[in-house]
N, C-alpha and C positions, 0 to 999 in steps of 0.2 A: 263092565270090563274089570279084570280081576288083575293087578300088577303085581309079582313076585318080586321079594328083593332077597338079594344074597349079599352077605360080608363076605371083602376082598381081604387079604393078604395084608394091604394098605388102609391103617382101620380111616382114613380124611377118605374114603370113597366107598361108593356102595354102587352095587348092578343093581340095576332095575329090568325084568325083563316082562314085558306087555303083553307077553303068549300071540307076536305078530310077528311078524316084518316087518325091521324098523330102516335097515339100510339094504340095499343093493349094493355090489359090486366092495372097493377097496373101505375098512375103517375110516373115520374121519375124526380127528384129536383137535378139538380148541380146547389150545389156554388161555383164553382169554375172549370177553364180548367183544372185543374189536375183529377178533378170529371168524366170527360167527355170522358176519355179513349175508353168509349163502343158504342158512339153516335157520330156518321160523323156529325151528324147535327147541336148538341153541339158544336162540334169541330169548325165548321164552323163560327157558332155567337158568338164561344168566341173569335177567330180571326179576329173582327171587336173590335175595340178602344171605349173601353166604355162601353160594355157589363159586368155587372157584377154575372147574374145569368140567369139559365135557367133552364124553370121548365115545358116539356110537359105530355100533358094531352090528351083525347082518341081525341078531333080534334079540340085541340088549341095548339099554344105556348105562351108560358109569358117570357119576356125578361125583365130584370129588371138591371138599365142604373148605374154608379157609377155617386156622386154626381157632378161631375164636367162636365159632360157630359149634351146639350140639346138636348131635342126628335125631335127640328125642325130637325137636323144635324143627330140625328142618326136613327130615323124613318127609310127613304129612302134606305139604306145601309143595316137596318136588312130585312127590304121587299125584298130587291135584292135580301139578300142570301137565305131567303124562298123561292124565286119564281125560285131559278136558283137550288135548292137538290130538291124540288118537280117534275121540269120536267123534272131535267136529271133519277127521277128514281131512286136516291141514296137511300139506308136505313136509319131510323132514328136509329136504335138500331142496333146494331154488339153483336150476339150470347145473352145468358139470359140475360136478362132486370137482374139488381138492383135496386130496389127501394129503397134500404135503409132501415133500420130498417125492420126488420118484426114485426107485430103486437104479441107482447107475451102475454101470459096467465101464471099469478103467479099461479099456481098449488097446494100449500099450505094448502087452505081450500077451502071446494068446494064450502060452503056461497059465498066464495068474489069469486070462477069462474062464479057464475051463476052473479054476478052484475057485473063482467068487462065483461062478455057476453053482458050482456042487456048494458051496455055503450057503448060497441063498433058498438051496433046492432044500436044505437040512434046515434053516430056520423053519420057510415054509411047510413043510411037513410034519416035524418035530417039535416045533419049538411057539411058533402062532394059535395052534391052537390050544393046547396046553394054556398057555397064556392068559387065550381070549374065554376060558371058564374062569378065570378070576378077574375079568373086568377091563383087562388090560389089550396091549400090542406091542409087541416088538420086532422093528424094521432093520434090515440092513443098510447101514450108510455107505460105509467105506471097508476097504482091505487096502492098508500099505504096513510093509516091511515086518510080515506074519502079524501084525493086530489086526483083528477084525472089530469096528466102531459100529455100535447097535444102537437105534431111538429105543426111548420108554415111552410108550404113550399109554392113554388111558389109569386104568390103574397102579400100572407098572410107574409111570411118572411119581418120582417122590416116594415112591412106598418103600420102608425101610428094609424090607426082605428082598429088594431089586439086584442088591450087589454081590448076596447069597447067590441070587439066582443065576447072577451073570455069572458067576466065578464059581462056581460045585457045580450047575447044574450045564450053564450053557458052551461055556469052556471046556471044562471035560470033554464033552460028549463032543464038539467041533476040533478040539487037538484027536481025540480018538479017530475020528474018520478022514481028517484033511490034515495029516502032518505037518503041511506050511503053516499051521494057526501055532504061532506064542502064546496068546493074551488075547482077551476080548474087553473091550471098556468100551462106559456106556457115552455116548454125545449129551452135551447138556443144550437144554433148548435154549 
């Protein structure tokens, strides 16, 4: 088994992708081994010294290193435990996935469902995958009083270019097409 890695945006994380299928269905972002209850695989890289997050995606991983720790040192060790749950055949997920938050709809007024519709329809199309090539995810939380409130996960958590990206890239483009959006800020975990 041959594992590729790529440098994210956020240099404390790196993709890992195993040329497989690593997740089905919605992201899954632990911050933390307590997070990790339902993921052998989680489990696994947080059980290596210096792992501080882990955030898979439909056929990558993002590992993301506490500050004290270097990738020369810890590279090799997270490639090992990829290469060693891949061929033994382990599950990455144990029974339903969590992804954390569900995407909600304030129900309120249907004006603002039919615009947190159209935002969520423009993260998801536009703005997820984009994203999810540097390692990352970004969910919709909330819309009130023209803010739209976004998660970071995976890579996007923490990386220093997140608030570039909120504010040039994903702002722009959601005031351009939903006139209701002011401002877009990010939810802190």
């Amino acid at each position: 088994m041959f594992i590729q890695t790529e440098n994210t945006p956020n240099p404390a994380t790196l993709k890992f992708l195993p040329g497989q299928e690593v997740l089905s269905g919605d992201p899954v972002d632990f911050a933390s081994v307590n997070e990790a209850g339902n993921s052998p695989l989680a489990q696994r890289l947080f059980s290596i010294s210096g792992v501080e997050r882990v955030f898979l995606g439909a056929d990558f991983v993002s590992v993301s290193k506490d500050a004290n720790t270097d990738w020369a040192m810890l590279k090799p060790m997270v490639l090992a435990a990829l290469m060693e749950h891949f061929a033994t055949g382990q599950p990455v997920m144990l029974g339903a996935q969590a992804s954390g938050k569900a995407d909600a709809i304030n129900e309120e007024d249907e004006d603002e469902d039919e615009i947190v519709l159209q935002i969520k329809e423009l993260i998801a199309e536009r703005v997820r995958p984009a994203v999810a090539m540097d390692g990352g995810d970004i969910t919709f939380d909330r819309f009130e009083d023209g803010i739209v409130y976004l998660r970071m996960r995976g890579a996007c958590a923490g990386c220093p270019s997140s608030t570039a990206t909120l504010k040039v890239g994903i702002e722009n483009m959601l005031k351009h097409f939903v006139p209701e959006v002011t401002e877009v800020r990010a939810v802190p975990d």
